[in-house]
N, C-alpha and C positions, 0 to 999 in steps of 0.2 A: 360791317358796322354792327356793334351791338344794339338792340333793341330792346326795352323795357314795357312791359303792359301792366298798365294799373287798372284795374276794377274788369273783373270777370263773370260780371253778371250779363242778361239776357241780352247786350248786345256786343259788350266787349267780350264776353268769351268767343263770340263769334266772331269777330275782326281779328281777335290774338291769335285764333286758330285759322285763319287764311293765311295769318302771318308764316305759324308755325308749319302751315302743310305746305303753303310755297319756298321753304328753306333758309327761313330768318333764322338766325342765333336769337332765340327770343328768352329775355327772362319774364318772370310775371308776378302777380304778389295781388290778392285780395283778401278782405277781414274772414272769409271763408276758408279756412285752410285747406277744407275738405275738394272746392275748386280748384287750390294751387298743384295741389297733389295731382288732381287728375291731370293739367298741363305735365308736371314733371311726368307720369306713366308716360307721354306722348313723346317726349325728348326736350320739352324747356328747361328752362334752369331756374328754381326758386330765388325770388329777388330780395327777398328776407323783409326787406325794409323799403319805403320812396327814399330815404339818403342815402342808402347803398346803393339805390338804381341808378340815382343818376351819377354817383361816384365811376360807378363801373360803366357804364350805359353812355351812348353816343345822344342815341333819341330815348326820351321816355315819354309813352302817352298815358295820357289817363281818360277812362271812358266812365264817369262816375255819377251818382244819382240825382246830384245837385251840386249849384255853385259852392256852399258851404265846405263840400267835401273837399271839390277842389283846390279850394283855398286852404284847409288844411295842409295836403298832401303839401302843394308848392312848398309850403312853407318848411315844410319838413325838408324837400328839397334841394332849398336854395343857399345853403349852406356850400351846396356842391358844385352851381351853377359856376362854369365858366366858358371862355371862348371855346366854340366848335360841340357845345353841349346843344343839345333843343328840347324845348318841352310842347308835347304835341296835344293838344286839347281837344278830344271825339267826344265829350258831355255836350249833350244840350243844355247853355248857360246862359247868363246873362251879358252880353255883349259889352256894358261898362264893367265888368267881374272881369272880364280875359280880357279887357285892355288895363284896367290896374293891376292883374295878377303878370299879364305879358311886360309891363314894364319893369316887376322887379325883374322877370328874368335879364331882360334885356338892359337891366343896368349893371349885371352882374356880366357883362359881354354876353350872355346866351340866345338863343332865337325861339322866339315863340311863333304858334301857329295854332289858329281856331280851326278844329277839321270837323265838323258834326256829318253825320251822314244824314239818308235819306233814302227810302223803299222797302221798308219792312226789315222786320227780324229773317224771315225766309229768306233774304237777298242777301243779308249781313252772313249766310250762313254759309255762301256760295262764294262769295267773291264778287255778287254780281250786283250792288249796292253803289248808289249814287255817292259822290262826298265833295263838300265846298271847302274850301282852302282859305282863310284869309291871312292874308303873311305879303311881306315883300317876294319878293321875283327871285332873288337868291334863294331864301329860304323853300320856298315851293320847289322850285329844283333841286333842293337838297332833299326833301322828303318825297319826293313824286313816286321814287321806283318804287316806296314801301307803300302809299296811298293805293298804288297799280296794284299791288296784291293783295287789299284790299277790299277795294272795290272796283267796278267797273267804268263810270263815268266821272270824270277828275276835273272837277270845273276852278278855276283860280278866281274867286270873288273880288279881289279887290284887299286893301289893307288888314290887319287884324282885326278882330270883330264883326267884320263884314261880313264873313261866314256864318257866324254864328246870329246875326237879324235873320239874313234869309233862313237860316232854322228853324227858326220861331214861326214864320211865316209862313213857310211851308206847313207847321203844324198844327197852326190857325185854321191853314182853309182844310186841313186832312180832317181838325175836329171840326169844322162845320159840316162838311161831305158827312160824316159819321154819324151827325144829329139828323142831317137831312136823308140820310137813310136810315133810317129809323123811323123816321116820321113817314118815310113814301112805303114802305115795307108793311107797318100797323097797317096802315090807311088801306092800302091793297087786302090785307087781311081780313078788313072791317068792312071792306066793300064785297067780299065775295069771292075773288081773284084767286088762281091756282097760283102760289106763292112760286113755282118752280117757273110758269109763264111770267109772272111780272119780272122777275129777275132777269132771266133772258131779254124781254120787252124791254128796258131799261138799260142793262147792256149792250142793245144794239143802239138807242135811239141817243138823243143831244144829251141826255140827264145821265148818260156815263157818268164815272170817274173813277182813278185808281180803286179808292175805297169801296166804293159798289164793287167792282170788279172781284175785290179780296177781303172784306171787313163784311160785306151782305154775306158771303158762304159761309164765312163762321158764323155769324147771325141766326140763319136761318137754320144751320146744322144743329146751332145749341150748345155747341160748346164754347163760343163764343170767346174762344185762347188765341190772341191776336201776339200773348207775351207782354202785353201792354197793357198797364192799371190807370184805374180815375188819379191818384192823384199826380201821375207823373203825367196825364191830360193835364189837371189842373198847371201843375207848374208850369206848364209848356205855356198856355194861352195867358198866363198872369205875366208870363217873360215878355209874350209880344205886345199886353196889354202896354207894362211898360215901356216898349220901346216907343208905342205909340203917343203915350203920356211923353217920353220925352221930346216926340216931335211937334205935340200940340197936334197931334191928330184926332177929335173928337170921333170914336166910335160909338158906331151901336146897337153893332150885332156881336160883338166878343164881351161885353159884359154881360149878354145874353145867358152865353155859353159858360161864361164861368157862373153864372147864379144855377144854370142846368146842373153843371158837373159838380158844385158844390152840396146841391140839395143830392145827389145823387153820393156823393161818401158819405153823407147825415143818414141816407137808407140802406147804403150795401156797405157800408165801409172804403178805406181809402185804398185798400189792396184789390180791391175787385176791379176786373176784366172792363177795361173800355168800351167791347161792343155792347155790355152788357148796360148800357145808358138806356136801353131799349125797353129794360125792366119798368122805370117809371113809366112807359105805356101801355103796357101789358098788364100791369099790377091796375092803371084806371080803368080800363078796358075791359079789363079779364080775356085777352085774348092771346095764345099762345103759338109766337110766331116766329112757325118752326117748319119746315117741310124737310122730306126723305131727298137722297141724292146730291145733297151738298158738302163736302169735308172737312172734319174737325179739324184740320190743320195745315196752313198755306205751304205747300211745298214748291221750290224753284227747280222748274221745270228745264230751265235753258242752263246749258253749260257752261262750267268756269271757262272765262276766257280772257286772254290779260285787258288791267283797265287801259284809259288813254286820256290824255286829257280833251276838255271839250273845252274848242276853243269858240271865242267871241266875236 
């Protein structure tokens, strides 16, 4: 089968090239030319256009910045869409966005699937990266072997869309975990605390979680390059705010978070480093917190190895 990859920035170039290094026929195509070029040095094939992708292309996915874009591309698309075509959706989006965008495909006979991942850019670079599926049961089984070179843990959520809530959700609590270290990190700072001890002490104790674990060491390194900016936090927690608006679920710790992160692009700008939220405590503070022996950049340590799915 021919495969198509749309948008090759910091997480789809990484999922195109598992594709690529595990022996996809893959085309690719991003507004980056200078991106596509380097896939082709590697042996892909330039996709020129999203209408020729899916002309020529079996699956086309697109991993792109926002719903907006998405919705472009489709559209450019669907001209092309017919039976036995798929469009594969790895953006983090809005979950009524890829169930009106999956229905044109799927009235033009094509099959849609919301695939977002999940575990870092480091994980996405290996193969060794979570991903939710929401699609019917045919569909999942038609894209599983390429999801498997992908990533590592292949979980089938439930209908379309469904994927893409638990995204959001997951991203929810990844940016809570990241304010609330930030906050336990200063405070250890301000208290005194060998910042190399509190990390470890934290690590081992209940107050874990992924993000301490990988989002503290950039933190406290200083370079604070997680690949990941305030406003694509922003987007994310405004998606789940939404979903939550649309259940009638009154929160009240994510508008929290989004008045954090918005005052936070009003100071650094909207491209700036997500760990770097840490700045509005540091700037009140005045205290600089940073310690020696932590690494500027997460790397995956554990071996490609094929994914599978996880079942329920």
């Amino acid at each position: 089968m021919q495969v198509g990859f749309i948008g090759l920035g910091n997480v789809g170039g990484k999922l195109s090239g598992s594709l690529l290094r595990n022996g996809v026929s893959l085309q690719v195509h991003d507004l980056d030319e200078a991106l596509v070029e380097a896939f082709v040095a590697k042996g892909a094939k330039n996709g020129v256009s999203p209408a020729e992708m899916m002309q020529s292309c079996d699956i086309v996915i697109t991993c792109l910045p926002n719903p907006a874009a998405s919705a472009a591309v489709v559209q450019a698309m669907l001209a092309h869409v017919k039976p036995g075509k798929i469009w594969l959706e790895m953006s983090t989006t809005d979950e009524a966005e890829v169930k009106r965008l999956g229905a044109l495909v799927q009235a033009k006979g094509g099959q849609a699937v919301d695939c977002p991942v999940s575990g870092g850019c480091h994980r996405a670079d290996t193969g060794n990266i979570s991903i939710f599926a929401g699609c019917d049961r045919h569909s999942f089984e038609a894209v599983l072997p390429f999801l498997t070179k992908m990533g590592r843990r292949i979980l089938h959520t439930g209908d379309l869309g469904s994927a893409s809530i638990l995204k959001v959700i997951t991203n929810y609590m990844a940016t809570a975990n990241l304010v609330s270290c930030a906050e336990a990190l200063t405070v250890a700072k301000g208290a005194g605390m060998d910042l190399k001890v509190a990390y470890e002490a934290l690590k081992i104790s209940s107050g874990t979680s992924f993000v301490h674990e990988t989002e503290s060491q950039l933190i406290l390194n200083g370079s604070r390059d997680v690949s990941f900016t305030m406003d694509l936090v922003a987007k994310d927690i405004g998606l789940f705010q939404e979903v939550a608006d649309r259940a009638s679920i009154p929160l009240e710790l994510n508008p929290l978070l989004i008045s954090i992160f918005q005052d936070g692009i009003k100071r650094f700008g909207a491209r700036e480093l997500s760990p770097n939220i840490i700045k509005r405590l540091e700037e009140v503070t005045g205290l600089d917190v940073r310690a020696d022996g932590f690494p500027a950049e997460l790397i995956d340590d554990e071996p490609e190895q094929p994914g599978y799915e996880v079942r329920v």
